[in-house]
C-alpha positions as MATLAB code, in Angstrom:
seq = 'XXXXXXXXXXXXXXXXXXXXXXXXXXXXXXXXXXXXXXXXXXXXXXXXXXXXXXXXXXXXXXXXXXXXXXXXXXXXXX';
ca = [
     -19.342  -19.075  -17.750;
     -16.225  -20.262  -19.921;
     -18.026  -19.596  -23.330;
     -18.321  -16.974  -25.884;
     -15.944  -14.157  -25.338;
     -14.931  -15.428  -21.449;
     -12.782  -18.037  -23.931;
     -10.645  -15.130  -24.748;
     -10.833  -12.919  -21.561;
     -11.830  -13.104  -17.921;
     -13.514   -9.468  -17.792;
     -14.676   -8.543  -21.769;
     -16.386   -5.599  -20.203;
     -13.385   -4.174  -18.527;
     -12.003   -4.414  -21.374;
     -14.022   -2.686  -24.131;
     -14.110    0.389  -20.966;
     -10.056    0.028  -21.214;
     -10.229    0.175  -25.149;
     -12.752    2.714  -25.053;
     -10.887    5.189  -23.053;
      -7.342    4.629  -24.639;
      -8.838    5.156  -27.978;
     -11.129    8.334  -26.701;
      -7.808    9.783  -25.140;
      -6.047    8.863  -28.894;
      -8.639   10.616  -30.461;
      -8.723   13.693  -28.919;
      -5.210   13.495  -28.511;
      -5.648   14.599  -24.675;
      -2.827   13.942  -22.566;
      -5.129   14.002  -19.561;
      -7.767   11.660  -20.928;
      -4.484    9.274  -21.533;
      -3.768    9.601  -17.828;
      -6.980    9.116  -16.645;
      -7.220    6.262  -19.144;
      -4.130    4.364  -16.873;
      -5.635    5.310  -13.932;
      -9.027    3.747  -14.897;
      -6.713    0.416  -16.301;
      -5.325    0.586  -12.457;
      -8.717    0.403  -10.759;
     -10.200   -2.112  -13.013;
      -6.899   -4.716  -12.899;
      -7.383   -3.913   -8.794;
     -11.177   -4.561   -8.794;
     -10.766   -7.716  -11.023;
      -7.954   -9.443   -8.972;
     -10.743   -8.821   -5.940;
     -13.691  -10.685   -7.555;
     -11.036  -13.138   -9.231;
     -10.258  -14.393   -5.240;
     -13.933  -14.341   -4.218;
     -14.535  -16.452   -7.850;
     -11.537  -18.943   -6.759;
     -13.578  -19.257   -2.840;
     -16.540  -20.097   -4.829;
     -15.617  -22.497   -7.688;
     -12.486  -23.513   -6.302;
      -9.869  -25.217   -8.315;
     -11.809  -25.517  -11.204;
     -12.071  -21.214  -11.136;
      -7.993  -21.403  -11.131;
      -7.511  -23.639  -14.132;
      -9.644  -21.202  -15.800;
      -7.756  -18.081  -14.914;
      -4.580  -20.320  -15.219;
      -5.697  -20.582  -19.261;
      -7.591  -17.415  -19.857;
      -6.000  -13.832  -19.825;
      -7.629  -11.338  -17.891;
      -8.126   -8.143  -20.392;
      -6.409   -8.916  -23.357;
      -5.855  -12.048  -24.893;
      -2.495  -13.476  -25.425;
      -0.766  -10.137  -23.826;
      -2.616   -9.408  -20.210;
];
């Protein structure tokens, strides 16, 4: 699927949980929350470069010229 918000972003979800916890930790102003907030960015960027090499087995070069074009959380910065 290449349309709709995958035109922006390889994992939308991952990022609205990213965006979500950043601006919960902003919000409270919680250090911790802000910590935990990295940590969950860690473990999601880990878990998507996973899938991303059992999407490229699967689809193959057409899979790379996707994530070759597409950012994976945030477009036009990550």
């Amino acid at each position: 699927m290449t349309d709709g918000m995958f035109q922006y972003m390889r994992h939308p979800v991952y990022c609205g949980f990213i965006l979500l916890a950043f601006g919960f930790a902003a919000v409270t102003r919680s250090e911790t929350r802000g910590l935990m907030s990295l940590l969950l960015f860690a473990i999601l960027d880990f878990k998507s470069r996973r899938e991303e090499v059992a999407m490229e087995e699967r689809f193959g070069e057409d899979y790379a010229e996707y994530a070759g074009s597409v950012h994976r959380f945030f477009p036009r910065i990550y």
